[in-house]
N, C-alpha and C positions, 0 to 999 in steps of 0.2 A: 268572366270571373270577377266577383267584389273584394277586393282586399280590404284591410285597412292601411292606412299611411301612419303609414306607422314613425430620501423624497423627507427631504428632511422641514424644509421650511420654504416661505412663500415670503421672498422680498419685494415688495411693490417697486417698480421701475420708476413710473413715469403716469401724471391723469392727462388721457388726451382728453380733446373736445367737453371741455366744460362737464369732466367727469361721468362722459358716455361711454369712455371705455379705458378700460383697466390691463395694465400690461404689468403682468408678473411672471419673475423666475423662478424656476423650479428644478431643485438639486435633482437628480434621478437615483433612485436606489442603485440599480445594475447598468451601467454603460459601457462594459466593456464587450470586446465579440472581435472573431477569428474573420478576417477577411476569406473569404470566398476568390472566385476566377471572379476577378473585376473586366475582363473583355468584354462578356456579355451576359446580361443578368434580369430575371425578372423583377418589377415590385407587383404586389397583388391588393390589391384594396377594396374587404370583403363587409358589407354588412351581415354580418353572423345572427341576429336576429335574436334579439333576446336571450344573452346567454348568461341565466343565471346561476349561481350554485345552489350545494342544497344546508344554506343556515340562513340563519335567518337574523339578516342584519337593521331590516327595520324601513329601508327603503325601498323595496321591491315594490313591483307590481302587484296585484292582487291574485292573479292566477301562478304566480312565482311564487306563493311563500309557502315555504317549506311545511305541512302538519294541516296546514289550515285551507288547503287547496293537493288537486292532483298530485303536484310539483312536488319530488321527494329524490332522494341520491338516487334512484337507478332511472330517471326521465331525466335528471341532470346528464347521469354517464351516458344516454343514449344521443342527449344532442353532443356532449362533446363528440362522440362517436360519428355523430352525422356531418358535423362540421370537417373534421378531420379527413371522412371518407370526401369530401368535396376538395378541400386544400390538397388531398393526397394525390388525385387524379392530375393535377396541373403537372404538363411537362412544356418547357425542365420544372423543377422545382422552385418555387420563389427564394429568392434571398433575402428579399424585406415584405412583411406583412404589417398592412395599415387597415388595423378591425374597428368594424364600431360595434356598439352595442355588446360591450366586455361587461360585467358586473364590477370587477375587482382584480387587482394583480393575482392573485389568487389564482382566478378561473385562468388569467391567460398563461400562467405556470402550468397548470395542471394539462391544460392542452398542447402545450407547447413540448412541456418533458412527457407525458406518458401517451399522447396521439399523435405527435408530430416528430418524434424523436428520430425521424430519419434525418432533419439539417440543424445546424447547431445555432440556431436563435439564441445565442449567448446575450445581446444586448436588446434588454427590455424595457419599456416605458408604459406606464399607465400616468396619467396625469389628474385623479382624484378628485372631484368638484362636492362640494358637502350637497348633501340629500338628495343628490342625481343619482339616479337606479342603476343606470348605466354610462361606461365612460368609451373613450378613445385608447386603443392599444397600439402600438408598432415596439413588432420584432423584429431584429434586422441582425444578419449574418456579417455587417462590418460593422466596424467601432463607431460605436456616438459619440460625439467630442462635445456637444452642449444641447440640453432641452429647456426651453422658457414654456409656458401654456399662459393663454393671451384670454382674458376674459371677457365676454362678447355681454356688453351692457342691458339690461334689462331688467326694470324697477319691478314687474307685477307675473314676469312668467322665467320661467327655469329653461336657461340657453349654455347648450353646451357648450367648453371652453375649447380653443384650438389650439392644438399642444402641436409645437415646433421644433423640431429631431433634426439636428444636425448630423452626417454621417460622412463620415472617411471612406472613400469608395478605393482603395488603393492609392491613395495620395492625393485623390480628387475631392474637392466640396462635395454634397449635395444636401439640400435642405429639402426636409417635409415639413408642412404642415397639412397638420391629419384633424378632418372638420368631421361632426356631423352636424348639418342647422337642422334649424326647427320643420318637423313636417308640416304638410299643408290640411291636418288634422283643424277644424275649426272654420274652413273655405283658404283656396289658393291666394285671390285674393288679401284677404284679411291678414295671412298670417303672411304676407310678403316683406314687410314690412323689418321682422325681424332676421332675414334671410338677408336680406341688403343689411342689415347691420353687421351679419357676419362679413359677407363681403368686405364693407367698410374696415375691417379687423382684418381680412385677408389683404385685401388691398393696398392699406395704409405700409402693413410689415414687409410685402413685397418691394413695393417702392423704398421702403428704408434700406431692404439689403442690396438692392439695385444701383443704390447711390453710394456705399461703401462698394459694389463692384460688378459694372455694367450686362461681366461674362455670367452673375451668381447662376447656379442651376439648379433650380426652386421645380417640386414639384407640389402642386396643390392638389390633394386627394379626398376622399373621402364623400358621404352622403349627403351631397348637396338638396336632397329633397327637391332638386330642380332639376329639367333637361336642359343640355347644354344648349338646345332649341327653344327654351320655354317660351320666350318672348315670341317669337313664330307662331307655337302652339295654342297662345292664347289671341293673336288676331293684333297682337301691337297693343292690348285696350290699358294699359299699365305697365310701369317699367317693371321691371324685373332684376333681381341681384345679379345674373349673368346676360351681360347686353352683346349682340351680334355686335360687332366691332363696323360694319358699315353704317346699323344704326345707331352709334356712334359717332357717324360724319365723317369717318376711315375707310380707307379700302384694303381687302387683303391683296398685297402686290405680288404674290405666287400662287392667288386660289385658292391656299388653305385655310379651313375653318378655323378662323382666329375669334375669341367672343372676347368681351370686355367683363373683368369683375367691376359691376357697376358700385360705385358706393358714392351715394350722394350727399353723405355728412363730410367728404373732405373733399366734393368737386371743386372749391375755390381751393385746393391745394394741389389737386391733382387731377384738372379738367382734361375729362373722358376718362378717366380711370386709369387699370393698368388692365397693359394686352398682355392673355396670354393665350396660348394654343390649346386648342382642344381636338382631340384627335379621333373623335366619335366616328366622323364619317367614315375616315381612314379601318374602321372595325372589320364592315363585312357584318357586321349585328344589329339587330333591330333595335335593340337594348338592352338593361336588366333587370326591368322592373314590370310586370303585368295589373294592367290595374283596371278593369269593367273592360277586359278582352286587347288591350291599347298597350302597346309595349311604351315603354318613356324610359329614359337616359338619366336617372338619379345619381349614380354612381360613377363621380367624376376622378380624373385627371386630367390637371391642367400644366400645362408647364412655360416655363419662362423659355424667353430667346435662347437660349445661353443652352440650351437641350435641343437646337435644334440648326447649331453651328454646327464648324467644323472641327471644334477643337474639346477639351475633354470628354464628355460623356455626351452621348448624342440618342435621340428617338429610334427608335427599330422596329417601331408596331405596337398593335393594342389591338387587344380582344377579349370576347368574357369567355370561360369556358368551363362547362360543367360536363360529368361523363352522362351517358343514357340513360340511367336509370334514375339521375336526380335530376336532369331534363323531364324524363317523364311525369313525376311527382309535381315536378315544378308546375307543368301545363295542366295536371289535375288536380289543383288547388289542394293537395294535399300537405304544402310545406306549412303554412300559416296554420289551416286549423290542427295540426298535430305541433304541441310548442314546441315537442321532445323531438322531433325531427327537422328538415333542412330549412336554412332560410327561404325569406319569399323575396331575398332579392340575390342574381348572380353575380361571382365575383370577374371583377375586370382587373386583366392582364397588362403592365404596361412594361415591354422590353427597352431597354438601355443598354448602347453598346460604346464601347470606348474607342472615339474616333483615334483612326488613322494616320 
């Protein structure tokens, strides 16, 4: 099968690196939300696959605008509709959703209140980037206490920004940041480049809240456009924005798949990166992306130490899961060339439970 590879004001922080990268905060419209059972809870982190609505605001796609292409209000309400029928299937039900490929706060309202309306995603964030078609969403069933979105540098191509969701989990920290980098549209290769600069973005902010507080419990999600394997899959010939943590010059001292967010713009400040877990293996899945017949792991979770102690919120599993019928769609390449219907990537499941 061929795919393709597919809020009130903005105060500047701080210029890292010789103005490579840009870190700003971001007031959020809506952060309030009703805590859920904090025992045990899932997060879900879905690329929804192009979800646009139906106006026509000027940055879409070409096959997305409203009048001037197929794409009109009832191919809209049919993907909301498909998305929906995928979110709906997950049992239990998510309490935090981390989407990419949202159009606008808009669309993730409109999903959220009239398809979703069985869990009370009260607290919402879209983080807006000017003339990007699509953004980063997280809904989440407990309170946000602060979002920054961190702007990933780049002079001559449009990189999405990584919006950072701080959440009260029942009196517990936990921090998102909800990526999607650059696909590998243009060669893998080629377009690596700007994928380790997210990293570098991911990497840097990690290690800041690490150093304000060693236990923080960071989870890093979203469309990494890379397997948590990549470096394996291409034969070592080039580093990659997520480095196996042995080749690194580490060992995992329990076995588990630890990789390294590689960022090579601040290794004289943070030589070898930072470790985080990744818990692909631990799935039971092949992955959740099909691409010329080859399953690949685009769709990450990664998590800090501090998820996988023994003291506040701790790992409990990971897995993608779709029901039958958008499985089957899925393997006959029906979700990509239908836009009005399901994504061409599955969402992954990451359980949290609150240690003991």
């Amino acid at each position: 099968m061929n795919r393709k590879h597919n809020a009130e004001s903005y105060l500047p922080v701080a210029l890292l690196f010789a103005a490579s990268v840009l870190w700003t905060l971001l007031c959020a419209c809506q952060v309030s939300g009703r805590a859920p059972n904090s025992d045990s809870f899932t997060l879900v982190s879905y690329n929804v696959g192009n979800l646009f609505d139906d106006r026509v605001d000027g940055t879409e796609y070409a096959e997305y605008v409203p009048g001037a292409s197929q794409w009109d209000s009832d191919a809209y309400h049919r993907k909301l509709d498909a998305t929906a029928h995928v979110l709906a299937a997950l049992s239990p039900r998510p309490a935090v959703l981390i989407l990419q490929e949202v159009e606008n706060r808009g669309v993730l309202d409109t999903l959220l209140d009239h398809y979703l309306g069985w869990q009370d995603f009260q607290a919402r964030v879209v983080a807006p980037v000017d003339n990007s078609a699509v953004q980063n969403g997280v809904a989440s069933c407990f309170p946000v206490t602060r979002v920054r979105s961190h702007t990933v540098f780049s002079p001559d191509v449009s990189v999405r920004n990584i919006v950072e969701v701080h959440l009260d989990v029942d009196g517990i920290p936990l921090v998102l940041l909800a990526n999607h980098w650059k696909s590998k549209r243009g060669g893998a290769e080629e377009t690596e480049t700007l994928r380790r600069r997210a990293a570098a973005v991911v990497a840097w902010r990690v290690a800041e809240l690490l150093a304000q507080n060693p236990c923080f419990e960071i989870v890093v999600a979203g469309d990494l456009n890379e397997s948590a394997d990549e470096f394996v899959r291409i034969g070592e010939s080039y580093q990659t924005a997520l480095m196996p943590v042995a080749a690194a010059g580490e060992a995992s001292a329990d076995g588990r798949q630890l990789y390294v967010s590689f960022a090579p713009v601040i290794e004289s400040v943070l030589p070898g990166g930072v470790v985080l877990f990744s818990p692909w293996k631990l799935s039971g899945s092949e992955g959740s992306y099909l691409f010329n017949d080859h399953w690949e792991s685009p769709d990450q979770v990664l998590l800090s130490a501090g998820l996988t102690d023994t003291r506040g919120l701790r790992f409990a599993g990971f897995h993608t899961d779709v029901p039958a019928d958008v499985m089957e769609a899925f393997l006959s390449d029906s979700t990509w060339t239908q836009p009005d219907g399901y994504s061409d990537h599955l969402p992954v499941v990451l359980r949290l439970e609150r240690a003991q």
